[in-house]
N, C-alpha and C positions, 0 to 999 in steps of 0.2 A: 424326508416325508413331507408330502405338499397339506396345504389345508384350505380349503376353501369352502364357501356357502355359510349361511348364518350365523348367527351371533353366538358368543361362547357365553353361557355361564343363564342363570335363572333371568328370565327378562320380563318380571312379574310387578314391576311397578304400579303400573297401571292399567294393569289386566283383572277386571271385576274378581270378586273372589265366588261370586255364584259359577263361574265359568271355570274355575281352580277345583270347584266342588263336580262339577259333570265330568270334567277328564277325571281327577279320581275315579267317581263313580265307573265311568267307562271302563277305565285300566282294571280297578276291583272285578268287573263281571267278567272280561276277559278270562284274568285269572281262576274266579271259581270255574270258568267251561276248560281251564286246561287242567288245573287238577280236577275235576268231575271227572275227564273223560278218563283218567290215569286210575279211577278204583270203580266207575260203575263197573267194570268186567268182572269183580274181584267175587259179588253175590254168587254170580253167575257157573263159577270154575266149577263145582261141584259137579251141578249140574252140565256140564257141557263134557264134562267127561266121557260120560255113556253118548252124549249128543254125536261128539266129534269121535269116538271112538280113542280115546287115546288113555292115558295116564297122567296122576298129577304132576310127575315131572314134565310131560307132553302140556298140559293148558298150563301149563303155571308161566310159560312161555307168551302168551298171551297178555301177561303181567308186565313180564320181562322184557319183550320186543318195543314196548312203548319210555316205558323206563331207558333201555340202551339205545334208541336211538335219540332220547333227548339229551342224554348224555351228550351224542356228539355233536349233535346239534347246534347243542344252545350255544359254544365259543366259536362254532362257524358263524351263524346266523347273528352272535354278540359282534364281530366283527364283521359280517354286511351293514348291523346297526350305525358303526362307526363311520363307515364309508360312505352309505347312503343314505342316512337317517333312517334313524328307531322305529319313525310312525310306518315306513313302509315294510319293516322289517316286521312288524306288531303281524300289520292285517297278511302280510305272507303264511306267520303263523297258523291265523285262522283260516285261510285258507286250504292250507297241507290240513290242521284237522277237519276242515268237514269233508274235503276227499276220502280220504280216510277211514271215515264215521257212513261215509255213503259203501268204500264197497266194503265195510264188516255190516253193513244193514242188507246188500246183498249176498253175501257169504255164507257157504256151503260146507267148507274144509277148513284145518286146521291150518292150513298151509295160507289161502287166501286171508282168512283173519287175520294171521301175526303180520303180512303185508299194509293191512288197511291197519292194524292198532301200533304200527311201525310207522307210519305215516304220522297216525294221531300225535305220535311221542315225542317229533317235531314239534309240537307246539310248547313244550317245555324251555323253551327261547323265550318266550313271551313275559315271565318275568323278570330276570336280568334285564329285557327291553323295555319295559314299565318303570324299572326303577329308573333308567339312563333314564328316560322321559321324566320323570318328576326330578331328578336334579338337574335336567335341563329346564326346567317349566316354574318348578317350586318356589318361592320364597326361602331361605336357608329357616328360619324358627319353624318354618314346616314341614322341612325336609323329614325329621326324624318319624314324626307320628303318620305322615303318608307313606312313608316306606315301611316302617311297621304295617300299614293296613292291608297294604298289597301284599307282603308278605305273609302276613296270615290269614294270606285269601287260600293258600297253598293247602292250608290243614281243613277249613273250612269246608273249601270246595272238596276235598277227596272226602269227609263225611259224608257230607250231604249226597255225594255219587253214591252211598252204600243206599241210606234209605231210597233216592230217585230209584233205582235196580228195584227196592224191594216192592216197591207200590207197583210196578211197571211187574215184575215176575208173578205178582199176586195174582196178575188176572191171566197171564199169557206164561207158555214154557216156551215160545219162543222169543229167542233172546235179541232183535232184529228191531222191534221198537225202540230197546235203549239207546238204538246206534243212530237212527232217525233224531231222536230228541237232542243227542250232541249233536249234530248237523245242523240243525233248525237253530239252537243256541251259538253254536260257533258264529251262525250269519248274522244273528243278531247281535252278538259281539263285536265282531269286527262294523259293523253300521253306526256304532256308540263311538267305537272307535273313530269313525273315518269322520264323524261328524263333531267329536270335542276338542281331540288329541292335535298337541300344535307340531309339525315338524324340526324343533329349535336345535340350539346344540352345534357345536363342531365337527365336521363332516374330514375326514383322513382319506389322505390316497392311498395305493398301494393296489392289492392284489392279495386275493386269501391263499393259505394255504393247505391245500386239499389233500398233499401229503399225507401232512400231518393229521388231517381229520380220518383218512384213509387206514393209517397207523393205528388212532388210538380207535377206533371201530376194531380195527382186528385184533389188539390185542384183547380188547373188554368181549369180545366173541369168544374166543379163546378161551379167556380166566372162566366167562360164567358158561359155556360149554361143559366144562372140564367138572365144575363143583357139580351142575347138574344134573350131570350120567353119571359121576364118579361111581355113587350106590348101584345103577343098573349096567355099564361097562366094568366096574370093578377097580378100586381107586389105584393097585396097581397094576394094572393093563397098562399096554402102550400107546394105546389111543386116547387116555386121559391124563398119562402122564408128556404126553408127546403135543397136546393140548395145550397144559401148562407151561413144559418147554417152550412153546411157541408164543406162549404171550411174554413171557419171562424176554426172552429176544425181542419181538417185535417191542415192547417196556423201554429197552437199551436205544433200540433203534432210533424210535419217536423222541425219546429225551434229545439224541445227536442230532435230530433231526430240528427236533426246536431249539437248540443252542444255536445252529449253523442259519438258518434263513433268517431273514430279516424283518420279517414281518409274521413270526410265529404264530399257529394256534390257542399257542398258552403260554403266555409270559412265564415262565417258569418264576421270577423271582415274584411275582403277584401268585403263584402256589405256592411256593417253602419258602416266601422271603418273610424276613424277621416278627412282623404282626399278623402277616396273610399265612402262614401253616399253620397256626392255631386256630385261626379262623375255618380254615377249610377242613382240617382234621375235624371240627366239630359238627361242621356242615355234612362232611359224611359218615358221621356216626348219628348224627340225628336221623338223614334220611336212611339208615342203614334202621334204625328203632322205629320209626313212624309209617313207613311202605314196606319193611316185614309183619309190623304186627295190623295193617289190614288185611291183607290175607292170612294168618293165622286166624286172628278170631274168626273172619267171616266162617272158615272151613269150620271152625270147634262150634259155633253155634250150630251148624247144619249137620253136622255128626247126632244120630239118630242113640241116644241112652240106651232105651230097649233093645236094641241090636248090640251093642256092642262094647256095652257098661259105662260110658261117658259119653261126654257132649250137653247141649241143651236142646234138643230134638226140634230146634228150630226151624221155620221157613226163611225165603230169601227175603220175606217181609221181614220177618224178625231181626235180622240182623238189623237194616236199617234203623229198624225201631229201640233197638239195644243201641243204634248212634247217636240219638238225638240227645242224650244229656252231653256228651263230645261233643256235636254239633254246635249247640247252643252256648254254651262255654269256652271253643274256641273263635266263635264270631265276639263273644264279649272281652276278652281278652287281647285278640288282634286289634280292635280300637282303642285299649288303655294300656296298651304295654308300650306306647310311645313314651310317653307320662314316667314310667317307671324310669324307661332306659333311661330318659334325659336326667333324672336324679341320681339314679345308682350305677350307669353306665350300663352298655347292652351286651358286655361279657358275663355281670355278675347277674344279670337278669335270664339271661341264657343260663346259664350255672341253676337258678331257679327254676325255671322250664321244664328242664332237661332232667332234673331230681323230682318233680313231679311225675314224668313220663317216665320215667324208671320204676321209680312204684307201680305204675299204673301194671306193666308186664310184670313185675314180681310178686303182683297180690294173683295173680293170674294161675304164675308158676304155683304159689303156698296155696290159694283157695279158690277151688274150680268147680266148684257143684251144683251150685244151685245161679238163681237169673242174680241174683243180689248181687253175687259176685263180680258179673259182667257187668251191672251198674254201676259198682264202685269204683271197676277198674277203669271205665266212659269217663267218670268224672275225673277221675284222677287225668287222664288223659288228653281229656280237651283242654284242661289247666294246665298241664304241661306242653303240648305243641301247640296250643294258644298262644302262652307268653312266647316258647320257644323260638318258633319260627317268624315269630315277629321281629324280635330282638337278633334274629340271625340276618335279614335284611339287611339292617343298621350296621350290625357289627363287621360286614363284609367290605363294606366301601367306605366307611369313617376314616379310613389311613389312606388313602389313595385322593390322588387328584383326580378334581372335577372331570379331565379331561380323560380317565382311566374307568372310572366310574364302572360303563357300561363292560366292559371288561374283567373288571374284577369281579362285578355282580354275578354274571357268565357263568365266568372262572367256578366261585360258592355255590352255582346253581349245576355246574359239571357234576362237580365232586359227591353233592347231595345226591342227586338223581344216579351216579354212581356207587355211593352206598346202597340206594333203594335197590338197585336191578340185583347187587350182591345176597341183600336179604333173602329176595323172592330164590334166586338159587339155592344160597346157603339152607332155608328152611324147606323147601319143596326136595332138595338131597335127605333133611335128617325125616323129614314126614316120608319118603321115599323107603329110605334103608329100612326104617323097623315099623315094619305093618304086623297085622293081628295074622297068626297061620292061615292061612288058605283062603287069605282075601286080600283087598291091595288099600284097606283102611287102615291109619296108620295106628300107633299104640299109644295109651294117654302118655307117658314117658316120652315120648320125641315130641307130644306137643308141649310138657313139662319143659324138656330142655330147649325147645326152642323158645318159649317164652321166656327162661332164664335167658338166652344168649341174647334176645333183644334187649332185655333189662340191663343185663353188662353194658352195653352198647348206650343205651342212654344213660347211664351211669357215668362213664367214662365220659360223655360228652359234657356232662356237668363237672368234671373234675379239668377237663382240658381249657375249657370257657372260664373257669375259678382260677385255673393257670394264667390265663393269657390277661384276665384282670387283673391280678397281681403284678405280673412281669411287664407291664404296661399302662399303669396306673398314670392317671394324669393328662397321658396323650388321647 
């Protein structure tokens, strides 16, 4: 492997620290416009159902197409980072989403949308490429608390896309303005960008592998195809089990496929190697808990009581407005959970996180009646993927060399974004299967259990982060 161009490693001596504080800034807005654009859709699904003519397994798809393609994304585009540097890989990001965000602002069909929010979901790259960037740019004492911030710009921003959708639906049913306002934001992002952000860093030869990126598209097509229809093809049909099969293969494939090239999509031992599978196992059970339970609630506030004995007979305002104590709480948390991690480590502070957001979906599952509930469960919420995904930053790249960095980050951002698109399956099949007779609303029991299987899910990510703090105490 050749290396060439810039200088390795943080080159911040004497670089103002006003000028340390505007790339932050930069890189933080970035990231709220990529996760914004990943939940403003989520208000909207309800309603777009009758819009687009389809089913909630048909728009949940709309969730899902931006989730899976950032999946694959972000280890292709974490390795252009490498190659060509990070800053040009950032504004590519913002690029692909305001394309993206332009034709779902012109979009008609169900079919055209999931292309333009397939686009958007590209830009899921942009933090693993944020993070390279401040360990190429940072000071090491400020490594920890700036990757925390950018990292929970991740939970931040997809709040604050609930409320943006609901101020923006209060006044309009068409859903075309919100895809405008990502546009107009992505450009301003990437302009912060192009104007703070330094180029630094060690630049790697080679040639990506498109294979490999080819492969794990299809198998992740495949896996969340198969959960999706399962309820309406029938879980054992041949076409869902033939589905399964086929990722199950293409799974075998891709792994041969990255053992044998040289310059892989996914370093597999930065996925299952000795500190990096606890790490990523946690990354995707967290986003497997935090991007199913936005679309759960949104849909459970918008479910109409009088009609159908549950729900909070909410608007698409209301949801929003049900976010703001999550909002508020994850923005105060994403700026002091550096602080914690540097004292207690960013495994056992995750382990924190992650036990907070498990309650938050289990008070959910126990008490669902009234608005109280949905507040409590907010707070609980932003407290837990406030710290969480803060400390999930940290704890991805702290065992890896500087020069791995931006790759490992990737790597925690695949897995994550891969948990999410499984949620939005997994729950749009059990909201799916058991609707109320002679209507296609589902029953409070599937939203009981789905808000149980999220709380599992962040449950388990706090026992696996309490693992890996344990088993790795010290380093």
């Amino acid at each position: 492997m050749t290396t060439t161009a810039a200088a390795a490693g943080p080159t911040t001596g004497d670089r103002p620290q006003a000028h340390l504080g505007l790339t932050l800034l930069a890189l933080c807005a970035a990231g709220l416009v990529v996760s914004l654009q990943q939940t403003v859709v989520i208000p909207l699904l309800p309603r777009m159902i009758t819009q687009l003519d389809t089913d909630v397994s048909g728009v949940t798809w709309l969730f899902t197409a931006s989730l899976l393609t950032g999946a694959v994304s972000t280890p292709l585009l974490s390795r252009f980072g490498d190659m060509y540097g990070k800053k040009p890989m950032v504004l590519t990001t913002m690029g692909l989403l305001v394309v993206g965000s332009i034709i779902c602002a012109f979009a008609d069909s169900l079919g055209v949308y999931i292309i333009g929010r397939a686009l958007q979901g590209t830009s899921a790259a942009m933090i693993p490429l944020a993070i390279g960037i401040i360990r190429d740019t940072f000071p090491r004492e400020r490594l920890v608390g700036a990757i925390g911030v950018v990292s929970g710009t991740m939970g931040v921003g997809g709040t604050v896309g609930l409320l943006v959708t609901g101020l923006i639906a209060d006044h309009t049913q068409d859903p075309h303005p919100v895809f405008w306002l990502t546009a107009a934001l992505g450009v301003v992002a990437a302009v912060l960008i192009q104007v703070s952000a330094k180029n630094n860093g060690v630049r790697h030869g080679g040639k990506p592998d498109y294979l490999g990126a080819v492969l794990l598209a299809g198998l992740l097509i495949c896996l969340l195809l198969g959960i999706s229809q399962g309820p309406r093809w029938g879980w054992a049909s041949g076409s869902v089990l033939g589905l399964f099969a086929a990722a199950v293969v293409l799974t075998a494939v891709w792994i041969f496929v990255e053992l044998k090239v040289a310059q892989p999509l996914v370093r597999l031992p930065l996925l299952v190697g000795p500190q990096s599978l606890s790490a990523n196992v946690a990354s995707a059970l967290l986003g497997f808990a935090m991007f199913g339970s936005f679309t759960l609630i949104s849909n459970f506030i918008q479910t109409p009581a009088d009609k159908v004995g549950y729900g909070l007979s909410g608007s698409v305002l209301a949801v929003g407005l049900y976010g703001i104590p999550s909002a508020a709480l994850m923005t105060f948390f994403s700026f002091r959970t550096g602080r914690i991690a540097a004292k207690i480590g960013p495994a056992y502070t995750l382990a924190i996180g992650a036990a907070f957001a498990g309650a938050s979906m289990a008070w959910l599952a126990i008490s669902h009646d009234h608005g109280y509930d949905m507040v409590i469960s907010q707070i609980l919420q932003g407290t837990g993927f406030g710290i969480g995904y803060a400390a999930l930053g940290t704890l991805a790249v702290r065992h890896v060399p500087m020069s791995e960095s931006g790759i490992a980050s990737g790597i925690n951002s695949l897995v994550r974004t891969a948990g999410g698109s499984i949620a939005g399956a997994v729950t749009a099949s059990i909201l799916s299967a058991h609707v109320i007779a002679g209507t296609q609303v589902p029953t409070l029991n599937a939203y009981v259990a789905s808000f149980a299987i999220l709380s599992i899910g962040a449950f388990l990510t706090a026992a696996v982060a309490l693992g890996h703090g344990l088993r790795h105490k010290g380093e």
